[in-house]
N, C-alpha and C positions, 0 to 999 in steps of 0.2 A: 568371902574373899579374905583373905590372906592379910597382915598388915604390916608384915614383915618385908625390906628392903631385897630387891635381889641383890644375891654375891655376884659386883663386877670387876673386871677390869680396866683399868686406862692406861694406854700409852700411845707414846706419839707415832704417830705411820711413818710406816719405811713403804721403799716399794715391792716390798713383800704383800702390803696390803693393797695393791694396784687393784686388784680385779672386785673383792669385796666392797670397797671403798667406791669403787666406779657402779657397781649393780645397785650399792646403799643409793648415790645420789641420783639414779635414774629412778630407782623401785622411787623416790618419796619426792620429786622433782616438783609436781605438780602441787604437795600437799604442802612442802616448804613457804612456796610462792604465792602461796595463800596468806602468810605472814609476813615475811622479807621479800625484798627484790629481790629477783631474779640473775644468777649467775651472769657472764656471757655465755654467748651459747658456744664456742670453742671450748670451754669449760667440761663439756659434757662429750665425752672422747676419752678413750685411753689416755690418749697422750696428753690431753688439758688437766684430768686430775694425775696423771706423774707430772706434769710441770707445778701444778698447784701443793702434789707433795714433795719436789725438791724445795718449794720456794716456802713451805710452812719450815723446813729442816733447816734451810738457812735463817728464816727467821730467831731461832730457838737458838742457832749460834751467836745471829747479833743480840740476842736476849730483848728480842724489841716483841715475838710474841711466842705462846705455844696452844700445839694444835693437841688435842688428844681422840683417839678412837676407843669408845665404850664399848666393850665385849660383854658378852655370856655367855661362859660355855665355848669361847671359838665365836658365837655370831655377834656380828658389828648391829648394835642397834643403835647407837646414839653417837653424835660427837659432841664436844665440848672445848671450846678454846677459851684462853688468858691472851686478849690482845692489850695493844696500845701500851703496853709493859711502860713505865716511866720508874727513872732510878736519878740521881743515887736519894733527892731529898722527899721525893713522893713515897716508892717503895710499892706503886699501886697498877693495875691493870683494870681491865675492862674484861667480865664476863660472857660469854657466850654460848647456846646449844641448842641441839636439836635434836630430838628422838623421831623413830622412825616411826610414821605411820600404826601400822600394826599391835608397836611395843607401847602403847599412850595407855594411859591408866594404872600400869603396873607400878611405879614407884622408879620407874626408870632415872629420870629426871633428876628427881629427889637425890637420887642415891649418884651420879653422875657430878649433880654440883656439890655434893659433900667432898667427892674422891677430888674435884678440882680444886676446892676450897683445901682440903688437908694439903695438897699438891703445892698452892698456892703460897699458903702458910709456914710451910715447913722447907721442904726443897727450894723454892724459888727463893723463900726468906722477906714474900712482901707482905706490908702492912693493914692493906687495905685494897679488896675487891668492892667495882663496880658492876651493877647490871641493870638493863632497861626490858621494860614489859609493857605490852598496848594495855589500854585501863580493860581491853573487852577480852583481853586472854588470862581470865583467872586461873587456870592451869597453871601457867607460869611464874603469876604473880602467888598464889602458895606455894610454889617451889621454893621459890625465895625468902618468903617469911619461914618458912619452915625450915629452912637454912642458917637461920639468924640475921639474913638481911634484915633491914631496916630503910622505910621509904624517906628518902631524904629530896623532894622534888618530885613534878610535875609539871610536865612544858605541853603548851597548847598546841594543836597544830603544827608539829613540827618533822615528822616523820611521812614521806609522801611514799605511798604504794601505789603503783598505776596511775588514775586521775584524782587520787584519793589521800585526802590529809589526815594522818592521825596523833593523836595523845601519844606523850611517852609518860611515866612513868617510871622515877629513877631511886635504886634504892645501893646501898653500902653494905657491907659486912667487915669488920675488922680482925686481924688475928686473935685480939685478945679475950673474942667471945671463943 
Protein backbone atom coordinates (compact mmCIF):
# COMPACT_ATOMS: atom_id res chain seq x y z
CA UNK A 1 0.00 0.00 0.00
CA UNK A 2 0.92 3.05 -1.08
CA UNK A 3 1.93 5.82 1.66
CA UNK A 4 1.56 8.68 -0.35
CA UNK A 5 -1.49 11.31 0.16
CA UNK A 6 -4.05 11.53 -2.58
CA UNK A 7 -3.85 14.85 -4.88
CA UNK A 8 -7.16 16.61 -3.74
CA UNK A 9 -9.33 19.25 -4.09
CA UNK A 10 -11.53 21.58 -1.84
CA UNK A 11 -13.91 24.02 -2.37
CA UNK A 12 -17.04 25.08 -1.13
CA UNK A 13 -20.39 23.94 -2.94
CA UNK A 14 -22.43 25.78 -5.21
CA UNK A 15 -25.47 24.36 -6.54
CA UNK A 16 -23.63 22.97 -9.23
CA UNK A 17 -22.82 20.30 -6.82
CA UNK A 18 -26.57 19.51 -5.94
CA UNK A 19 -26.84 16.05 -7.32
CA UNK A 20 -23.21 14.72 -6.31
CA UNK A 21 -23.47 16.13 -2.89
CA UNK A 22 -27.10 14.76 -2.57
CA UNK A 23 -26.07 10.75 -3.75
CA UNK A 24 -22.65 11.46 -1.38
CA UNK A 25 -25.11 11.93 1.68
CA UNK A 26 -27.53 9.15 0.80
CA UNK A 27 -24.70 6.53 -0.50
CA UNK A 28 -23.03 7.01 3.42
CA UNK A 29 -26.31 8.18 5.49
CA UNK A 30 -26.28 5.07 7.34
CA UNK A 31 -22.55 4.86 7.89
CA UNK A 32 -22.30 8.70 9.06
CA UNK A 33 -24.91 7.88 11.82
CA UNK A 34 -23.11 5.41 13.24
CA UNK A 35 -20.94 8.38 14.52
CA UNK A 36 -22.95 11.72 14.64
CA UNK A 37 -26.49 12.26 14.97
CA UNK A 38 -28.42 12.02 12.45
CA UNK A 39 -29.47 14.97 10.04
CA UNK A 40 -33.32 15.85 9.90
CA UNK A 41 -34.82 13.85 7.63
CA UNK A 42 -36.08 16.77 5.22
CA UNK A 43 -32.48 17.10 4.92
CA UNK A 44 -32.13 14.27 2.67
CA UNK A 45 -34.08 15.60 -0.65
CA UNK A 46 -32.97 17.53 -3.42
CA UNK A 47 -34.26 20.34 -2.10
CA UNK A 48 -32.89 20.06 1.77
CA UNK A 49 -29.38 19.69 0.58
CA UNK A 50 -29.88 22.97 -1.81
CA UNK A 51 -31.23 24.72 1.12
CA UNK A 52 -28.38 23.36 3.30
CA UNK A 53 -26.08 24.59 0.34
CA UNK A 54 -27.52 28.01 0.16
CA UNK A 55 -27.35 28.21 3.93
CA UNK A 56 -23.51 26.83 4.17
CA UNK A 57 -22.93 29.97 1.29
CA UNK A 58 -24.50 32.33 3.34
CA UNK A 59 -22.80 31.31 6.22
CA UNK A 60 -19.19 31.86 4.48
CA UNK A 61 -20.45 35.44 3.75
CA UNK A 62 -21.29 36.20 7.50
CA UNK A 63 -17.73 34.50 8.13
CA UNK A 64 -19.45 32.74 11.11
CA UNK A 65 -18.55 29.18 9.15
CA UNK A 66 -17.25 27.32 5.89
CA UNK A 67 -18.23 24.18 4.31
CA UNK A 68 -15.81 22.57 1.82
CA UNK A 69 -16.36 19.54 -0.70
CA UNK A 70 -13.12 17.09 -1.10
CA UNK A 71 -12.71 15.88 -4.78
CA UNK A 72 -10.67 13.40 -6.65
CA UNK A 73 -10.50 13.52 -9.85
CA UNK A 74 -14.14 15.18 -10.32
CA UNK A 75 -15.47 12.44 -7.37
CA UNK A 76 -16.82 13.95 -4.00
CA UNK A 77 -15.49 11.78 -1.33
CA UNK A 78 -15.24 13.64 1.60
CA UNK A 79 -16.34 17.02 3.32
CA UNK A 80 -14.77 19.02 5.58
CA UNK A 81 -16.09 22.18 7.52
CA UNK A 82 -14.51 25.25 9.75
CA UNK A 83 -17.58 25.95 11.84
CA UNK A 84 -18.24 28.27 14.91
CA UNK A 85 -15.75 30.71 13.25
CA UNK A 86 -15.21 33.39 16.25
CA UNK A 87 -13.16 36.66 15.32
CA UNK A 88 -12.04 39.51 15.86
CA UNK A 89 -9.88 38.44 19.54
CA UNK A 90 -10.23 34.40 19.20
CA UNK A 91 -9.33 34.08 15.48
CA UNK A 92 -10.41 30.43 15.97
CA UNK A 93 -13.06 27.79 14.46
CA UNK A 94 -14.04 24.36 15.09
CA UNK A 95 -13.09 21.54 12.81
CA UNK A 96 -15.15 19.02 11.18
CA UNK A 97 -15.35 15.82 8.39
CA UNK A 98 -16.41 12.99 7.08
CA UNK A 99 -15.16 10.62 4.29
CA UNK A 100 -17.24 8.50 2.40
CA UNK A 101 -17.55 5.00 3.25
CA UNK A 102 -15.67 3.26 0.52
CA UNK A 103 -12.70 6.18 0.39
CA UNK A 104 -11.70 5.03 4.51
CA UNK A 105 -8.26 3.91 4.70
CA UNK A 106 -6.70 5.73 1.79
CA UNK A 107 -5.30 8.81 3.39
CA UNK A 108 -8.35 10.60 2.70
CA UNK A 109 -8.90 12.36 5.76
CA UNK A 110 -5.44 13.00 6.41
CA UNK A 111 -4.98 14.82 3.45
CA UNK A 112 -8.65 16.67 3.62
CA UNK A 113 -7.76 18.27 7.23
CA UNK A 114 -4.33 19.31 5.96
CA UNK A 115 -6.01 21.23 2.81
CA UNK A 116 -8.48 22.72 5.73
CA UNK A 117 -5.84 23.47 8.09
CA UNK A 118 -3.67 25.31 5.14
CA UNK A 119 -7.38 26.93 4.13
CA UNK A 120 -7.72 27.84 7.69
CA UNK A 121 -4.40 29.37 8.26
CA UNK A 122 -3.82 31.17 5.41
CA UNK A 123 -6.93 32.42 3.53
CA UNK A 124 -9.31 32.58 6.45
CA UNK A 125 -6.23 34.19 8.54
CA UNK A 126 -7.18 32.11 11.87
CA UNK A 127 -5.12 31.27 14.60
CA UNK A 128 -6.23 28.39 16.05
CA UNK A 129 -8.29 25.12 14.87
CA UNK A 130 -10.46 22.96 17.04
CA UNK A 131 -11.64 19.40 16.75
CA UNK A 132 -13.33 16.50 18.68
CA UNK A 133 -12.93 12.71 18.39
CA UNK A 134 -14.83 9.69 20.34
CA UNK A 135 -11.81 8.12 22.47
CA UNK A 136 -13.10 4.60 20.25
CA UNK A 137 -12.54 6.25 16.76
CA UNK A 138 -8.74 6.09 16.53
CA UNK A 139 -9.13 6.63 12.83
CA UNK A 140 -9.84 10.06 13.53
CA UNK A 141 -7.90 10.64 16.39
CA UNK A 142 -4.59 9.87 14.07
CA UNK A 143 -5.80 12.20 11.71
CA UNK A 144 -5.45 14.73 13.93
CA UNK A 145 -2.26 13.87 15.60
CA UNK A 146 -0.92 13.58 12.30
CA UNK A 147 -2.04 16.82 11.58
CA UNK A 148 -0.16 18.44 14.36
CA UNK A 149 -3.26 18.62 16.65
CA UNK A 150 -2.49 18.30 20.07
CA UNK A 151 -4.99 16.88 22.76
CA UNK A 152 -5.87 19.43 24.95
CA UNK A 153 -8.95 17.86 27.11
CA UNK A 154 -11.30 15.17 27.59
CA UNK A 155 -14.92 15.50 28.76
CA UNK A 156 -16.74 12.35 30.30
CA UNK A 157 -19.96 11.59 29.05
CA UNK A 158 -20.84 14.26 27.23
CA UNK A 159 -21.76 13.49 23.68
CA UNK A 160 -25.27 11.48 23.39
CA UNK A 161 -25.87 9.32 20.11
CA UNK A 162 -29.16 7.49 20.32
CA UNK A 163 -29.60 6.10 24.19
CA UNK A 164 -25.95 6.29 24.34
CA UNK A 165 -23.30 8.58 26.16
CA UNK A 166 -20.04 9.16 24.88
CA UNK A 167 -16.41 10.58 25.65
CA UNK A 168 -15.18 13.42 23.60
CA UNK A 169 -11.85 13.90 23.17
CA UNK A 170 -10.72 17.50 22.39
CA UNK A 171 -7.62 18.50 20.67
CA UNK A 172 -6.08 22.27 19.03
CA UNK A 173 -3.79 22.84 16.31
CA UNK A 174 -2.28 26.45 15.82
CA UNK A 175 -1.08 28.27 12.76
CA UNK A 176 2.19 28.60 13.86
CA UNK A 177 3.05 24.73 13.65
Amino acid sequence: MSTSLPTLTLHPPTLIDLDDLYAFEMRNRLYFERWINARPADYYSLEGVALAIQAAQQDAVKDSAYQYLVRENGVLLARVNLTQVKRPHHRQASLGYRVAQEHNGRGVAKAAVRLALQQAFSELDLWRVEACARPENLASVKVLMANDFAQFGHSRRCFQLGATWYDLLHFEAHAEN
